[in-house]
N, C-alpha and C positions, 0 to 999 in steps of 0.2 A: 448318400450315406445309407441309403436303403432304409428298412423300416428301424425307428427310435426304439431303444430299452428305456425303462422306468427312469433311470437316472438317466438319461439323454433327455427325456423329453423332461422331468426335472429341469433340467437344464437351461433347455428353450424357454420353457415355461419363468423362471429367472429373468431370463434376459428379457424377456417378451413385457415383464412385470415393472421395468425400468422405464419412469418418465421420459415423455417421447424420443422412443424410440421406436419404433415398427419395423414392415419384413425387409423393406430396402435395405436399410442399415446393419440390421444382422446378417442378408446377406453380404454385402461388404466388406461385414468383420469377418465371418466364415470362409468368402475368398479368401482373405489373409492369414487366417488363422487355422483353416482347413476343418478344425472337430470344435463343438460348443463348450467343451471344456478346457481347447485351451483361450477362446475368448475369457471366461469367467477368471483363470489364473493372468491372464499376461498385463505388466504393467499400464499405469497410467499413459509413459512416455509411448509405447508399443501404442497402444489404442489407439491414439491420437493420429497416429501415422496413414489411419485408417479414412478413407473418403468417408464427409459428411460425420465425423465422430470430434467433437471439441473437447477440451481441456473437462468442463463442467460433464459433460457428457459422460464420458471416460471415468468420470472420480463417479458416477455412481453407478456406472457399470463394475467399477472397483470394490465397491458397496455392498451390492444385493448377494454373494454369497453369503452374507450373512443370515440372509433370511430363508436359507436352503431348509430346515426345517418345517415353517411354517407354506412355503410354496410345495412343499412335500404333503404336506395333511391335506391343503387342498387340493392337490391334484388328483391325490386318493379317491377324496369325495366326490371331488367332479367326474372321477373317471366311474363310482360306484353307485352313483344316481344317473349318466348317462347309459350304464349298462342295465337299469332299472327299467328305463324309458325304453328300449330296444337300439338306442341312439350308438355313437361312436366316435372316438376321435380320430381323426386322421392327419397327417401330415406333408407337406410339398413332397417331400422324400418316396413318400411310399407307390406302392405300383398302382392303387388303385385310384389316386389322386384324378383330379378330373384332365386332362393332355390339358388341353386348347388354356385353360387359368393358369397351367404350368408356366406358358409362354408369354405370359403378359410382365410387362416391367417390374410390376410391385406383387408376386399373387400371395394369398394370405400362407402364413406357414403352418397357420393350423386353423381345422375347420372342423367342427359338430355336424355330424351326419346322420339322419334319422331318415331311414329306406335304403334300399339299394338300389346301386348306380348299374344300368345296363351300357352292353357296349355301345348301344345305336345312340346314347344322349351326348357321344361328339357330335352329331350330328343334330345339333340343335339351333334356335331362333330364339334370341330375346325380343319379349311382345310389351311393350310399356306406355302408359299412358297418363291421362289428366285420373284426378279422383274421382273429377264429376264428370263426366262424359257424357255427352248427348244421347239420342235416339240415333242417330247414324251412327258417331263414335263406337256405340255396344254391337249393332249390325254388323259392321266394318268386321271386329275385332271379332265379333262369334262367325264368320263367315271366312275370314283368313283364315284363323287358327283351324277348323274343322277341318278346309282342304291341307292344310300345310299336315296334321295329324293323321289323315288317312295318307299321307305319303311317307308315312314313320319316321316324321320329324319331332324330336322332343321340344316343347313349350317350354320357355325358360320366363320369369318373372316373380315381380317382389313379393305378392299376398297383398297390396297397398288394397283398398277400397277402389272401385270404378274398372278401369281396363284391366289394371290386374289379377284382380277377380274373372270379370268376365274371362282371360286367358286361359286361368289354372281352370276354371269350374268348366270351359267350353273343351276343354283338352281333355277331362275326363269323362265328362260325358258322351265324346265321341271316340270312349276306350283308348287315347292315346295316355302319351309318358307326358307329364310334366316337373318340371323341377323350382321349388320355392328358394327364393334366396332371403332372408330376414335380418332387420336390423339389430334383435334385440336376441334374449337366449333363449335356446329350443324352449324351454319350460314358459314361457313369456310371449303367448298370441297376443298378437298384436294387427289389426284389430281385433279388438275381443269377439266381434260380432262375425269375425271367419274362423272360430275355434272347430266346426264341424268341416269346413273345405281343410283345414290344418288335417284335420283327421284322413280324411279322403285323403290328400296327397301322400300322409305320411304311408298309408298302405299302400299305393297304386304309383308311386310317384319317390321324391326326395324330397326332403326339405336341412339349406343348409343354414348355416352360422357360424361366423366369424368369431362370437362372441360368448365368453365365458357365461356359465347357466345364470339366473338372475339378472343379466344387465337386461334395462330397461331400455322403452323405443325412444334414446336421447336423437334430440337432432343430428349431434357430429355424428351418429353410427350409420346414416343413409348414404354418405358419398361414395365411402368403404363397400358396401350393402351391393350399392353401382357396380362397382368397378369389375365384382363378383358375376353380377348379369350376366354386363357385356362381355366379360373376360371367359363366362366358359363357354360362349357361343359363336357361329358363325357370324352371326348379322345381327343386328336390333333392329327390329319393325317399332316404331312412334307409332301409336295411334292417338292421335288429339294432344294436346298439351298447351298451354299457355307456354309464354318465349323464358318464364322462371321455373324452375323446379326442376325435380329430380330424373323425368324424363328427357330433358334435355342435357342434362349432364350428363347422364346415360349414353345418350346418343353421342357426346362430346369425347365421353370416356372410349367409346368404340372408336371413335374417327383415331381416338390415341394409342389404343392396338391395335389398327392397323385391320379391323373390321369392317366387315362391310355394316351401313346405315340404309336405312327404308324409311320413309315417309308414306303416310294419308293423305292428297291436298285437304280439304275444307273448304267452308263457306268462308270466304274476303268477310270481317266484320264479327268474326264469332270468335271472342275469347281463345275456346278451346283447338282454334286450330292457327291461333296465332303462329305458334311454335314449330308446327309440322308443315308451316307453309314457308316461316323463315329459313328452315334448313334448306328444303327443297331451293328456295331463290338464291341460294348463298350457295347450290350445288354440293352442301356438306350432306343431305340423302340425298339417295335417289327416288324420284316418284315412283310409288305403285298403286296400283289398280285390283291388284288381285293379288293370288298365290302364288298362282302361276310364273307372275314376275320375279315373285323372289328366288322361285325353283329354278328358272331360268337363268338371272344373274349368276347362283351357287351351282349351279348345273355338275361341276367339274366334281366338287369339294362333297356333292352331296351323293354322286353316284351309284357308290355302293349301297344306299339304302334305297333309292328311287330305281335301283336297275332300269327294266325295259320303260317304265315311266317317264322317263325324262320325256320333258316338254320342250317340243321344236322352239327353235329362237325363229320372231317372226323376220322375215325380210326386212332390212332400211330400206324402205323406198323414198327417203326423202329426196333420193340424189336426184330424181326425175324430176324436182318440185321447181 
């Protein structure tokens, strides 16, 4: 559709506003329908016709232009406080949308952007971890991320407390790109205690969101959060993680586009590497040791920013064993 007018994005923004629904579904109806306006007009019976759109569905997608007015005053505001902040909206549609989230099953259809995106952040690595992370865990994590940034790969990760910190703040400090993804809205640090790394990224870096200004950091808005990671990156590096939480759905989410996954092993016995040692056993990552591996694995994908850099793949010499 190329890039949205005021009343297009009106539009989205409607549909968007419709008890669950999300971008699956709208794209669906948009297959069918071709333009967002003729979703908002076509009948009950028409909608319905549409994959994953039910009877109940449909009657309040039948609904919500009534509320065109008032999803109009807000959008105003949002778009006139975002413009405040140096922020922006963007949309699946448009050219500068991020590639690699374009191509995931569900990618958001609209996303709050504060910084600007360079061409080299396709070429990037989700870095994710436990909150608490060890003394190795932060080593591991400040010691990947520095080799992987001096090869002008962008650092991709949530802001969470622990490894995700250490990513964003070790990616800047060794002058590379990194990119925050958040659960809650631009105006809303979360944690409050990384409002100054916010600051850092937002000038040196991006930071995105899924999420209309004011929403708070609700639990349901980290899986969404995920999906975003992994989705505009090559790979997700685990570093430490218990076998619950959001770095392992990370990781789970990437195995589901069709990304590549990186593991840490750990010490047998230590909580935080419950997680990065189950994937590894279950062969859903792959072990790494360094950066080099990961450079190696992507070798192909990552060429054009590593030019003459690429790292020789070692010999299998197993076959001799």
């Amino acid at each position: 559709m190329g890039k949205l007018t005021f009343e297009q994005l009106t539009d989205l923004y409607l549909l968007l506003s419709v008890d669950r629904i999300g971008p699956a579904k709208i794209r669906n109806l948009l297959a069918r329908f071709k333009k967002l306006s003729n979703v908002l007009s076509a009948s009950t019976s028409e909608l319905i016709e549409t994959e994953g759109i039910s009877k109940e569905l449909a009657s309040r997608v039948r609904k919500i232009s009534s509320q065109r007015d008032s999803i109009q005053k807000f959008l105003e505001n949002e778009l006139k406080v975002l413009h405040k902040m140096g922020a922006r909206i963007i949309t699946v549609w448009d050219e500068d949308f991020p590639p690699l989230l374009k191509k995931i099953y569900d990618p958001p259809l609209v996303l709050n952007v504060l910084g600007q995106f360079d061409e080299k952040d396709k070429y990037s690595i989700a870095v994710v971890g436990t909150r608490q992370p060890t003394n190795y865990g932060k080593i591991q994590a400040e010691k990947i991320v520095t080799d992987l940034v001096g090869q002008n790969i962008t650092i991709v990760s949530g802001l969470a407390r622990g490894i995700d910190s250490v990513a964003h703040s070790t990616a800047l400090k060794n002058n590379g790109r990194t990119i925050a993804v958040i659960g809650s809205g631009l105006d809303v640090i979360y944690p409050a205690e990384n409002k100054k790394l916010f600051n850092e990224i937002k000038e040196k870096g991006v930071i995105i969101s899924e999420f209309n200004l004011g929403t708070l950091p609700n639990a349901e808005n980290f899986p969404k959060r995920n999906r975003i990671i992994s989705g505009l990156t090559l790979g997700t590096l685990v570093i430490e993680t218990a076998v619950t939480g959001g770095a392992m759905q990370t990781a789970r989410l990437a195995l589901d586009q069709n990304r590549e996954v990186f593991a840490i092993p750990g010490n047998l016995g230590v909580k935080q590497s419950e997680g990065t040692n189950m994937l590894i056993q279950r062969g859903e990552a792959e072990l790494i040791k360094s950066a080099e591996d990961i450079l190696t694995e992507l070798e192909l994908k990552l060429k054009p920013v590593l030019g003459k850099n690429i790292p020789k793949q070692q010999k299998d010499l197993t076959i001799f064993e």
